[in-house]
C-alpha positions as CSV (number, residue, x, y, z in Angstrom):
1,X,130.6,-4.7,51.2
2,X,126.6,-5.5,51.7
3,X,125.6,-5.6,55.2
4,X,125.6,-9.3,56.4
5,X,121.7,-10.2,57.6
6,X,121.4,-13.4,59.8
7,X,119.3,-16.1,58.2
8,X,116.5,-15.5,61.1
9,X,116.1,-11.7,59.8
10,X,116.5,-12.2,56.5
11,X,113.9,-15.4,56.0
12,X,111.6,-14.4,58.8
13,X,107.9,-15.1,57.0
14,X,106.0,-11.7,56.1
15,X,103.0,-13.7,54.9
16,X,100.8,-16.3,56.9
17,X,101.3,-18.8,54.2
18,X,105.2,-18.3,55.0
19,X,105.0,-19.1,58.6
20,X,106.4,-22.5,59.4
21,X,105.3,-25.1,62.0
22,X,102.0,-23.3,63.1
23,X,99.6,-23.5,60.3
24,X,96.8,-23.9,63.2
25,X,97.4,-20.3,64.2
26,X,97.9,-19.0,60.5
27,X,94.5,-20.6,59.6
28,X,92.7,-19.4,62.4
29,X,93.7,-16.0,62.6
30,X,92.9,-15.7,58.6
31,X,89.2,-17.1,59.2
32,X,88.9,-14.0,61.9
33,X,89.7,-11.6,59.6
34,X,88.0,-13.3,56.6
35,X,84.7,-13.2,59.0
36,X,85.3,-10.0,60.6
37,X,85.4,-11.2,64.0
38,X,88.7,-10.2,65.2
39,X,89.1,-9.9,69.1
40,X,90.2,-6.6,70.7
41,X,93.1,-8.4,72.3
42,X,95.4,-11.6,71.8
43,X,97.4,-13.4,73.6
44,X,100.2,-15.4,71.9
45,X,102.3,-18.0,74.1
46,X,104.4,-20.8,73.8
47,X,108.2,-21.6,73.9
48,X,111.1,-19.3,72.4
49,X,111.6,-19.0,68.6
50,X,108.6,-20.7,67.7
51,X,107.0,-17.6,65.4
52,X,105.1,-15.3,68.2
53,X,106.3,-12.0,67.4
54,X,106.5,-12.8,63.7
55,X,102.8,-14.1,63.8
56,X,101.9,-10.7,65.4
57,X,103.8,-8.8,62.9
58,X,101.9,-10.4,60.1
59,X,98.2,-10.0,61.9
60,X,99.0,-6.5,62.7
61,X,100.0,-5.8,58.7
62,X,97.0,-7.9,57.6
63,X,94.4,-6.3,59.1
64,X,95.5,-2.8,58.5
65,X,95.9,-3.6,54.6
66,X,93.9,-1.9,52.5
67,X,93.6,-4.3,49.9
68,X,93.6,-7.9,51.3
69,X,93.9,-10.4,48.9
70,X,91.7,-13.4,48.4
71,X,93.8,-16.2,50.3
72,X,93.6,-13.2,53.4
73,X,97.7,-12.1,53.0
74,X,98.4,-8.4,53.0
75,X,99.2,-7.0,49.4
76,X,102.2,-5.6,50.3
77,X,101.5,-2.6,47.8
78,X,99.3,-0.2,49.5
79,X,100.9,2.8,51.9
80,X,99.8,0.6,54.9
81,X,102.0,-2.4,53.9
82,X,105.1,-0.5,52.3
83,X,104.8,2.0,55.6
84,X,105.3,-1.1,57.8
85,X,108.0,-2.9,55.4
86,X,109.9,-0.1,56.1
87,X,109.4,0.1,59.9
88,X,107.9,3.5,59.3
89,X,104.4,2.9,60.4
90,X,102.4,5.4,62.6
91,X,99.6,2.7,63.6
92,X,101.5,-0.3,64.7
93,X,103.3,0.1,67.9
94,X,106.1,-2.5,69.1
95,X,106.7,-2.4,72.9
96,X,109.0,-4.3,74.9
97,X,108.0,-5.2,78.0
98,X,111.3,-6.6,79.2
99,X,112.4,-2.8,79.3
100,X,109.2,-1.1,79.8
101,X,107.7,-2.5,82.6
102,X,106.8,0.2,85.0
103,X,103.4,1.4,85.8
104,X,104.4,5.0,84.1
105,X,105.3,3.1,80.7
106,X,101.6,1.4,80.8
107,X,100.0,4.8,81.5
108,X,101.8,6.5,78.5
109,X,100.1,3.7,76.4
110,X,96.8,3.7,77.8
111,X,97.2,8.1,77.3
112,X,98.5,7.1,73.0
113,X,95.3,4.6,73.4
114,X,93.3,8.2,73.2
115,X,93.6,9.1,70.2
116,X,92.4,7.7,66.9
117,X,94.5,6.5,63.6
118,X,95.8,8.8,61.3
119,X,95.6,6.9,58.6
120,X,93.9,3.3,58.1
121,X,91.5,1.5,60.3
122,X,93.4,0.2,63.5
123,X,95.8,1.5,65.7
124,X,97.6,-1.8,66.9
125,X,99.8,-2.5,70.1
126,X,102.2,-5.4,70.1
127,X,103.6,-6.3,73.4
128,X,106.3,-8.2,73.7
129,X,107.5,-10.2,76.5
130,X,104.4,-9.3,78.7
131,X,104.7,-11.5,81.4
132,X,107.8,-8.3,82.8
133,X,105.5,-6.4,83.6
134,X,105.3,-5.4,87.2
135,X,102.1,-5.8,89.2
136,X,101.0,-2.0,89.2
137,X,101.9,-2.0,85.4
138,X,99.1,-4.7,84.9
139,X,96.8,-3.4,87.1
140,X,96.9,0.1,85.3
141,X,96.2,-2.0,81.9
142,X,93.6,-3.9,82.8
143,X,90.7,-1.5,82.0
144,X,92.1,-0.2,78.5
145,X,92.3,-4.0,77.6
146,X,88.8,-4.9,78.7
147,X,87.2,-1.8,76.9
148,X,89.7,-0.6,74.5
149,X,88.3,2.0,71.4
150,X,86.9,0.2,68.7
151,X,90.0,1.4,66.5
152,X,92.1,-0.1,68.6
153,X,93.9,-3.7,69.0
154,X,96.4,-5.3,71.4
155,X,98.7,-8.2,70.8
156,X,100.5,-9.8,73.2
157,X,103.1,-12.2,73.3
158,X,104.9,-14.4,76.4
159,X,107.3,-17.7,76.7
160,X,105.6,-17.8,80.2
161,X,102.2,-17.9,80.2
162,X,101.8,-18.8,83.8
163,X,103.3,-15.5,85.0
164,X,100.6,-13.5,83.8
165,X,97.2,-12.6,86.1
166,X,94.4,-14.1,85.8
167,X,92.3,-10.8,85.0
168,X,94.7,-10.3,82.1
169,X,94.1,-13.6,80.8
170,X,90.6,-13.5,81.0
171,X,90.5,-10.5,79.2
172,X,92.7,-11.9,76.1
173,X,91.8,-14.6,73.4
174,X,94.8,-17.0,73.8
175,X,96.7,-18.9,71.0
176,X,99.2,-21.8,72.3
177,X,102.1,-21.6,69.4
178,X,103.7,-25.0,69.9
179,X,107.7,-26.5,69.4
180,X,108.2,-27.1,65.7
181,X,108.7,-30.5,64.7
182,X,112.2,-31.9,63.3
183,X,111.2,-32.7,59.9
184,X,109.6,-29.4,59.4
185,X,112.9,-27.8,60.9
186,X,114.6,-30.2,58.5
187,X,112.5,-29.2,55.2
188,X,113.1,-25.5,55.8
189,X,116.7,-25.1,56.6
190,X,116.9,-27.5,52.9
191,X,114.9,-24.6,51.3
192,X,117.4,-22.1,52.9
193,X,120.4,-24.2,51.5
194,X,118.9,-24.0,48.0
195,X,118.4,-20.2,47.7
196,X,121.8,-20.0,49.5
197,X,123.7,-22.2,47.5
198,X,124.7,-24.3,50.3
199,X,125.3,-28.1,49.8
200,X,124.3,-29.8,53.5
201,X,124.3,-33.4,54.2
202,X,120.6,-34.6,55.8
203,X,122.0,-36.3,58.3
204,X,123.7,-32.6,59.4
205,X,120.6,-30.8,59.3
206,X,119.2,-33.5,61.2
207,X,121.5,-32.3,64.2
208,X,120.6,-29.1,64.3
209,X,117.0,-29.8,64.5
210,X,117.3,-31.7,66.8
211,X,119.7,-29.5,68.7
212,X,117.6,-26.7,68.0
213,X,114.7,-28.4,70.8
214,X,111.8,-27.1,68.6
215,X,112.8,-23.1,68.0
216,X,113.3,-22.1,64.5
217,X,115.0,-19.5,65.3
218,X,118.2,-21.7,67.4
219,X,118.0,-23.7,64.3
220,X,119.0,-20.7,61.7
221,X,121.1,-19.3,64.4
222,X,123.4,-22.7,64.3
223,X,122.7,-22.9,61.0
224,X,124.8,-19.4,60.3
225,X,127.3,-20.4,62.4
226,X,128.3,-23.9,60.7
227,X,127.7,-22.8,57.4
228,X,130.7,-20.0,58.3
229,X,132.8,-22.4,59.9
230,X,132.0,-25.3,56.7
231,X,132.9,-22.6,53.8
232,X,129.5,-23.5,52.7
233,X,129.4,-27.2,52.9
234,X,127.8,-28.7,56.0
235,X,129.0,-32.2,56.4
236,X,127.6,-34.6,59.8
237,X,131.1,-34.9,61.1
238,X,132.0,-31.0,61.2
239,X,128.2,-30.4,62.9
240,X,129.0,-32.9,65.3
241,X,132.6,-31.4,66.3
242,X,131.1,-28.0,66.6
243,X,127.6,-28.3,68.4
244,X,129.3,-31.3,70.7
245,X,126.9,-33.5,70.1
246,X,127.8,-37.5,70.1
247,X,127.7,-39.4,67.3
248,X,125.2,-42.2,66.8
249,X,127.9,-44.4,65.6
250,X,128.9,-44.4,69.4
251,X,125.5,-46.1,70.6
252,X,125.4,-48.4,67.7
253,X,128.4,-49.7,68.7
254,X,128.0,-49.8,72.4
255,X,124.3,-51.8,71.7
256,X,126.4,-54.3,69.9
257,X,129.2,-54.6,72.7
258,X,126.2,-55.4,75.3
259,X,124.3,-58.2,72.5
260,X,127.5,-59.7,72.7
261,X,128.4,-59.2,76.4
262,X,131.9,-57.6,75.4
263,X,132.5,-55.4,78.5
264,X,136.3,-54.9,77.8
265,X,134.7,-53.0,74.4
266,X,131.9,-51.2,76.7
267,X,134.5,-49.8,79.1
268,X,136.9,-48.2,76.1
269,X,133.8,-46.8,74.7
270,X,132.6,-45.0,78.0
271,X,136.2,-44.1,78.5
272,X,136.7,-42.9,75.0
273,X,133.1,-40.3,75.3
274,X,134.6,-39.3,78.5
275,X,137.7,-38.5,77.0
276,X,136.4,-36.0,74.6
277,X,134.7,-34.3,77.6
278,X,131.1,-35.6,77.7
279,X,129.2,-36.0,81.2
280,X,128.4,-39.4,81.8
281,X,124.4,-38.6,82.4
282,X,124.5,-37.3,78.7
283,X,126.3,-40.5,77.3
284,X,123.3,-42.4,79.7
285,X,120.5,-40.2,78.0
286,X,121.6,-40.5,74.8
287,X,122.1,-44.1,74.9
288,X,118.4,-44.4,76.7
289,X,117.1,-42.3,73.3
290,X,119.0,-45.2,71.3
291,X,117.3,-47.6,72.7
292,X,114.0,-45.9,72.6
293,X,114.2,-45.8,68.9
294,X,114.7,-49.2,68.7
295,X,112.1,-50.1,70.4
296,X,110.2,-47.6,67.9
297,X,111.5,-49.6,64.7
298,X,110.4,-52.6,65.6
299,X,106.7,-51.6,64.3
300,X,105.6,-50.1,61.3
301,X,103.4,-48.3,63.1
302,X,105.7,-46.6,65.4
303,X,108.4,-46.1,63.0
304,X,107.3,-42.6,62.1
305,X,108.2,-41.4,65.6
306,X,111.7,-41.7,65.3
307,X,113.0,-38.1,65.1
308,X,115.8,-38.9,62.9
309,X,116.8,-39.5,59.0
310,X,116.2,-42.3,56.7
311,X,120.0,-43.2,56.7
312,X,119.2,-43.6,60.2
313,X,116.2,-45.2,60.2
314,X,117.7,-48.4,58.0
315,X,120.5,-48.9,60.3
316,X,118.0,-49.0,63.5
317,X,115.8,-51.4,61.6
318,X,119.3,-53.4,60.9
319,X,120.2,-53.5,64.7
320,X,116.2,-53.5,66.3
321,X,116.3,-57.5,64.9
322,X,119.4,-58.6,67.0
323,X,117.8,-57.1,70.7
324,X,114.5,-58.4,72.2
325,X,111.9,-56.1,74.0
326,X,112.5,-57.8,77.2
327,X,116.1,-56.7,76.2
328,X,115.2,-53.0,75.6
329,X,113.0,-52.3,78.3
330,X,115.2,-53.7,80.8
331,X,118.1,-51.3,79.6
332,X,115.8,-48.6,79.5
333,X,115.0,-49.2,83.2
334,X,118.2,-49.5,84.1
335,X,119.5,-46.4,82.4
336,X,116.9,-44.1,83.7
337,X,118.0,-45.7,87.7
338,X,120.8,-44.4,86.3
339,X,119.9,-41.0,85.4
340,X,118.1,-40.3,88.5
341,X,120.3,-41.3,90.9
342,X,123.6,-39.6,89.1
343,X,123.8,-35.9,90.7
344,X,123.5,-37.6,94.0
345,X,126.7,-40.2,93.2
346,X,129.7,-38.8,94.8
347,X,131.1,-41.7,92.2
348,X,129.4,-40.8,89.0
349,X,132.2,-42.5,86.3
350,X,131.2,-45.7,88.5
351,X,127.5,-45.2,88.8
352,X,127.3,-45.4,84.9
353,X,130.1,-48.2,84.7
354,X,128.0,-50.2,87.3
355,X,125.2,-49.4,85.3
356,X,126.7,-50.4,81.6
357,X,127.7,-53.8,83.5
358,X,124.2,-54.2,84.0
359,X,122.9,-54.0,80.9
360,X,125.6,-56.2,79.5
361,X,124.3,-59.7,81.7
362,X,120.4,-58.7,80.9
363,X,120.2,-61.4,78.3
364,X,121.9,-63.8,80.2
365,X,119.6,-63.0,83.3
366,X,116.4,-63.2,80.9
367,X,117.8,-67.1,79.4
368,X,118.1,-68.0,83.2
369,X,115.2,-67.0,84.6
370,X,113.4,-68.6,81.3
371,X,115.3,-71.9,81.9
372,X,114.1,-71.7,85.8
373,X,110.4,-71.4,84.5
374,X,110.5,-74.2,81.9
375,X,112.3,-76.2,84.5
376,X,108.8,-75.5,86.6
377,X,106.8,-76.1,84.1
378,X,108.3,-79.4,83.2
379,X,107.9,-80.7,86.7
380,X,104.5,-79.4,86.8
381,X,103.4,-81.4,83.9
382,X,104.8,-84.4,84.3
383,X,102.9,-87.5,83.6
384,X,100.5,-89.8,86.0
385,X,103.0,-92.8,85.6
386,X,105.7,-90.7,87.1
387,X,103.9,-89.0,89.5
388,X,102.8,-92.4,90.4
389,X,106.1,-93.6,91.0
390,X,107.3,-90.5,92.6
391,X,104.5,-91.7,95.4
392,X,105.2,-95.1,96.1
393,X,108.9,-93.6,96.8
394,X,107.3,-91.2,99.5
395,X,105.4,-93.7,100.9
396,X,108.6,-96.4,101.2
397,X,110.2,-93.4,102.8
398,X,107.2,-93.2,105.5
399,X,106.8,-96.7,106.7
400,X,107.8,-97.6,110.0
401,X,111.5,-99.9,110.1
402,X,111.5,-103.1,111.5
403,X,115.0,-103.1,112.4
404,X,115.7,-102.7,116.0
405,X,117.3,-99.5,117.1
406,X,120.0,-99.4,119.7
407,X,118.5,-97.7,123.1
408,X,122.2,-95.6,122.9
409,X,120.7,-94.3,119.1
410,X,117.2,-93.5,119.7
411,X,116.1,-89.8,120.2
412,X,116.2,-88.5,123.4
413,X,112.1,-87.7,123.7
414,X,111.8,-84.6,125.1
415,X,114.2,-82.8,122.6
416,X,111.6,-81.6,120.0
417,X,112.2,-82.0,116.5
418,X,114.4,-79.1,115.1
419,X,112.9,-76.1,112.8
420,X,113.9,-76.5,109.1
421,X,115.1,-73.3,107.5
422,X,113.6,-71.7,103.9
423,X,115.9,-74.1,101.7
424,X,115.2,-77.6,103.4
425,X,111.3,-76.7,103.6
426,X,110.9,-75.9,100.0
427,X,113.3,-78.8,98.9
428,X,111.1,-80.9,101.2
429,X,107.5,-79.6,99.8
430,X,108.2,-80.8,96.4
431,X,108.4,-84.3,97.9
432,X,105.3,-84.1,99.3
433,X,102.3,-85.6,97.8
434,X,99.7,-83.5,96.0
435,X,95.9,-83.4,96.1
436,X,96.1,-83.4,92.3
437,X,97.9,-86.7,92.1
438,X,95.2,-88.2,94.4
439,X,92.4,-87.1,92.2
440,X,94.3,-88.4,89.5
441,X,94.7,-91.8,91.0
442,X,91.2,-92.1,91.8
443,X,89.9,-90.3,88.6
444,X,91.7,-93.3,87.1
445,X,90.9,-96.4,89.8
446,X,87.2,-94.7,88.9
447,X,87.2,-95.2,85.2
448,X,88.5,-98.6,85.2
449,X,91.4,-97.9,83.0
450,X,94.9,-99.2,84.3
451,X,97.9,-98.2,83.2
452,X,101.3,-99.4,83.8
453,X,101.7,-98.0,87.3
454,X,98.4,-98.6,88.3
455,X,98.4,-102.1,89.3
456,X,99.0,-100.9,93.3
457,X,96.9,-97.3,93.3
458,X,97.0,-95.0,96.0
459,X,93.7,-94.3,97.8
460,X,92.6,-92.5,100.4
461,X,92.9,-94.8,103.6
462,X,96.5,-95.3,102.5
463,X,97.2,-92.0,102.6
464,X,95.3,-91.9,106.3
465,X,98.0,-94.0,107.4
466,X,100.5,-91.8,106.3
467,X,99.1,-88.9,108.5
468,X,101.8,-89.4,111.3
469,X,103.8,-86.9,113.6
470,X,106.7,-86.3,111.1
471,X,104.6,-85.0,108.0
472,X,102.6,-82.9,110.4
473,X,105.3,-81.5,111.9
474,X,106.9,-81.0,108.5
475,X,103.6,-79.3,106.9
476,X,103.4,-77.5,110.3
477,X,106.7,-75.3,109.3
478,X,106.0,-75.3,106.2
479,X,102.4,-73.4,106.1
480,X,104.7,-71.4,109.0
481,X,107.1,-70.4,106.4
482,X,104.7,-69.7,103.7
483,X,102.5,-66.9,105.8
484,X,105.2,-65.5,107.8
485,X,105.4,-62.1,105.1
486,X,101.5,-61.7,105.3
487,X,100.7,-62.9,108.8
488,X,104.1,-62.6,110.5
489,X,102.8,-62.7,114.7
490,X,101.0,-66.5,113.6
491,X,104.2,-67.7,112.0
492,X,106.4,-67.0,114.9
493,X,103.5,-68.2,117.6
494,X,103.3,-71.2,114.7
495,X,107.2,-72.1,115.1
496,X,107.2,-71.6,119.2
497,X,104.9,-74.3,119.7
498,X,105.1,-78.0,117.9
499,X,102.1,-79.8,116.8
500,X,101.0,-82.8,118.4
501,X,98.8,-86.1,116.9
502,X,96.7,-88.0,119.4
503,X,95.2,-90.4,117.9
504,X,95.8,-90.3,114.1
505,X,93.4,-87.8,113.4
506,X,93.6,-85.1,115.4
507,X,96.2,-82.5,115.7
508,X,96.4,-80.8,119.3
509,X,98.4,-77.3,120.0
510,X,99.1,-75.8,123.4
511,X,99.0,-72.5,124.1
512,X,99.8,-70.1,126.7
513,X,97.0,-67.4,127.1
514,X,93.8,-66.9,125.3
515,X,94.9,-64.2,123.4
516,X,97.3,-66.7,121.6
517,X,94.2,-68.8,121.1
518,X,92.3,-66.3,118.9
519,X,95.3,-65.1,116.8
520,X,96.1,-68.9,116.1
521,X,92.4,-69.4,114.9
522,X,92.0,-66.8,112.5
523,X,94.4,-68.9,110.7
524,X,92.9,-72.8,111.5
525,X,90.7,-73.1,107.8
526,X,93.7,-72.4,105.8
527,X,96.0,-74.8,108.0
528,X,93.5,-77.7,107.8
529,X,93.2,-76.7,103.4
530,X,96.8,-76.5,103.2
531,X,97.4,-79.9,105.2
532,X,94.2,-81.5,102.8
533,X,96.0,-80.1,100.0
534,X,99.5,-82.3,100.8
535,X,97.8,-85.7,102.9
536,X,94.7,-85.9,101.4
537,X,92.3,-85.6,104.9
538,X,91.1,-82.8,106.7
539,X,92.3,-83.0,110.4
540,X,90.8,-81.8,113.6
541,X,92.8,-79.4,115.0
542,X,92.1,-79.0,119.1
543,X,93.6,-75.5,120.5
544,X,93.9,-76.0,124.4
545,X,95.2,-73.6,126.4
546,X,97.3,-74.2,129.6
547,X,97.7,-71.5,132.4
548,X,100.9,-71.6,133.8
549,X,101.0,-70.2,137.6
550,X,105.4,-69.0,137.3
551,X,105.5,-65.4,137.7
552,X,108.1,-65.5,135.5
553,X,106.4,-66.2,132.6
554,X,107.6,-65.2,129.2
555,X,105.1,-63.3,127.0
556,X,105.8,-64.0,123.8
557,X,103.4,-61.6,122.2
558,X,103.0,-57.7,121.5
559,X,99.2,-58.5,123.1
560,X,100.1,-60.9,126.2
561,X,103.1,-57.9,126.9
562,X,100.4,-54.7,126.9
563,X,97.8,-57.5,128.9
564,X,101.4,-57.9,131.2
565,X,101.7,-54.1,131.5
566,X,98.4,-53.0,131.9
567,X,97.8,-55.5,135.2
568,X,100.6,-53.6,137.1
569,X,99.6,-50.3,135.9
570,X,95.8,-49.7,135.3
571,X,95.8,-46.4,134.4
572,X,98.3,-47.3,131.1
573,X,94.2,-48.3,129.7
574,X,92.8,-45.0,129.7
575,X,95.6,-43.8,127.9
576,X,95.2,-46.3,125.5
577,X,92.1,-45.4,125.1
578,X,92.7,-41.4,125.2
579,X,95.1,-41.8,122.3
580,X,92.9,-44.5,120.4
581,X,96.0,-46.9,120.4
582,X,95.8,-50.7,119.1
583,X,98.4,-53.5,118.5
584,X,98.3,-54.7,115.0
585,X,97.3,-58.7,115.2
586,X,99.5,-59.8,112.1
């Protein structure tokens, strides 16, 4: 019976032209030699099973072959190259660092570093794993790397770049290998199947590539494994019962159940992939990488970064026309909420549930919020004639009644008028008459053009008349309401004390202290604007402020407290003062 070889011995690339996923390096490294301007030392680096070693391998051979070809590959003829086919070599020397990391290993090197080839032209030094070796281990090396013999070459490789000291980097010339991409992954393990005699579905060797996160040598690993298990037929449902991976089927249908808003159908999917003992934060990822790629299939242009096959591909285009962006990349927010907050859930089968019941009402949230902004839009843009109308209605609501009022009904006078809450002053404002329909009215009245509603126009001294103690009062709260998140201290002072109109045109406030007085001016130009903007007339606003002599005064204020405070104790100023301490004004 002939020795079983693993697929990653047996097809590991002798030749640059055979290595797979890093032509950059390949091409590189054969323009060195081709030139004759090979470094002393290199440094390869990058994740595992990506080609580091076997790239090493193949320099090492290369340049010690004495009869390089024309396309720079080692001949594979001369004693060099059948010495090193047959691991028999006296030149090249493979060290693992992993297992010889002490400073005495280094030192036996740097004393084999002596002495000259034997045969051919470099004695070469690959070092594996380099990044194990101790601190007094890289300290010995460093001067044999800067100034090796001129017969002499090191080659080092690492998965962890960042572990290794400065000095040593500075001494090497560094090659970043990188993650091989699916498709290539794909290609080769087809390549494999052929000289195998192994019939794979694509969609199967899709898995593993994926699976394999960018190594080649995970993917031929798996490979060997499923192709014993299959009896040499790799199909996409025995791949995805032995690498425990979940089918795509499973996202297709759970992106249909939330189109459709079926949750009964979401919940026996999530219950069925829990079943069959996946975590919910890897149902949540994978469902996140669904979406992803639908977002990818909706352009041409973006279509080529899907990482999956073309089977695939047409069923993503099929289901990418039924879900929106907004759609998409709402889920996609909502799933990676989910994934960050899951290791802290003490609840995690509810933290995806609650999550998946999300998802499901998205489309129903985006159709109301669009019906809520066409609604706007509609009221926004209504036409003069209305707009007209909807004025003479505020202004019949405005005028004084003639009817007598029982002296049992009226008000009592000194109650003040009560503060309306968020709801009542926004229903309110949209009542209220806008500069815009003013212009409008006048633009019109200007141009001489009268249309059906604007046989009784509304000008301005009409709307002087209409600039009475109830709309002030009314815009008063309102503006309150409107700056209380930016300039919270002058809403509150705002609220505390009620306007009052004199004489038709002036608006008078009373105030307790002086330092009330300067926080309610800051805000005076963009009362009198806001008030223009609804009435139509800029009024004068007097700020008066009246002491009051009660010792019992209540300080309404942060600044009328510390003012409080620092009367009965002086000394609380200097340590204001000392520890630069201020009150904010908003």
């Amino acid at each position: 019976m002939a020795e079983y070889i693993v697929s990653a011995r047996k097809y590991r690339p002798t030749r640059f032209k055979d290595m797979v996923g890093q032509e950059h390096i390949s091409a590189t490294l054969q323009n060195a030699i081709k030139s004759g301007q090979l470094a002393h030392s290199f440094l390869f680096c990058g994740p595992r099973g990506v080609g580091k070693t076997t790239a090493a391998r193949i320099l090492a051979k290369t340049i010690n072959c004495e009869n390089i070809t024309a396309d720079i590959e080692a001949c594979n003829e001369c004693p060099s190259c059948v010495s090193f086919n047959h691991n028999s070599s006296f030149n090249i020397h493979e060290l693992d660092a992993a297992s010889n990391n002490s400073v005495e290993d280094i030192r036996q090197l740097v004393d084999q570093v002596r002495f000259p080839p034997q045969s051919g032209r470099y004695k070469i030094y690959i070092i594996d794993e380099v990044h194990m070796l101790s601190q007094g281990a890289f300290n010995a090396f460093l001067k044999t790397l800067e100034e090796p013999p001129s017969y002499c070459k090191f080659i080092l490789a690492t998965t962890e770049k960042h572990k290794i000291l400065p000095t040593i980097l500075s001494r090497c010339q560094i090659f970043d290998f990188r993650r091989i991409d699916i498709e290539t992954i794909v290609n080769h393990l087809k390549h494999i199947c052929e000289l195998e005699h192994i019939d794979a579905e694509e969609d199967a060797l899709h898995i593993i590539a994926q699976k394999s996160d960018g190594g080649m040598r995970d993917a031929l690993s798996m490979f060997d494994r499923l192709s014993s298990f299959a009896g040499g037929k790799l199909t996409y449902e025995s791949v995805l019962k032995n690498l425990n991976v979940l089918d795509y089927d499973y996202f297709f249908k759970v992106t249909d159940a939330l189109l459709t808003e079926d949750l009964t159908a979401l919940m026996s999917y999530l219950s069925e992939v829990l079943k069959r003992g996946f975590e919910g934060d890897d149902f949540i990822l994978g469902l996140c990488e669904h979406f992803r790629n639908l977002l990818f299939a909706k352009n041409i242009d973006t279509l080529g970064l899907m990482e999956v096959s073309e089977s695939l591909k047409r069923r993503y285009l099929d289901q990418t026309n039924l879900a929106s962006n907004t759609f998409l990349i709402n889920c996609l927010h909502l799933g990676n909420l989910c994934d960050v907050n899951y290791k802290q859930s003490k609840n995690k089968r509810l933290s995806v549930e609650l999550t998946l019941i999300k998802m499901c009402y998205v489309n129903s949230t985006i159709e109301a919020a669009e019906a809520s902004k066409k609604k706007l839009s509609t009221v926004e843009t209504q036409d003069p004639a209305s707009r007209h109308q909807e004025t003479q209605n505020l202004a019949s609501l405005h005028k004084p009644s003639t009817d007598p009022q029982p002296a049992s009904t009226r008000p009592a006078a000194a109650q003040p008028k009560p503060i309306p809450d968020k709801d009542t002053v926004i229903k309110k404002s949209a009542k209220l008459l806008s500069l815009d329909d003013i212009n409008e009215n006048n633009h019109q009245k200007s141009k001489g053009n009268k249309s059906d509603g604007d046989e009784n126009p509304v000008t301005m001294s009409a709307i002087i008349r209409e600039f009475n103690q109830e709309n002030v009062t009314e815009l008063w709260h309102l503006f309150a309401e409107s700056i209380r998140d930016t300039k919270g201290g002058a809403a509150v002072l705002m609220n505390l004390n009620q306007p009052l109109v004199t004489d038709g045109a002036t608006i008078a406030v009373n105030l307790e202290s002086e330092l009330q007085k300067t926080q309610f001016t800051q805000i005076i130009t963009s009362l009198k604007n806001f008030i223009y903007s609804h009435i139509g007339f800029h009024p004068d606003i007097q700020v008066n402020v009246i002491k009051n002599t009660d010792t019992n005064t209540k300080y309404y204020t942060p600044q009328d407290k510390l003012k409080r405070l620092i009367e009965l104790n002086p000394a609380l100023r200097r340590f204001q003062k000392e520890l630069g301490l201020d009150l904010d004004y908003d």
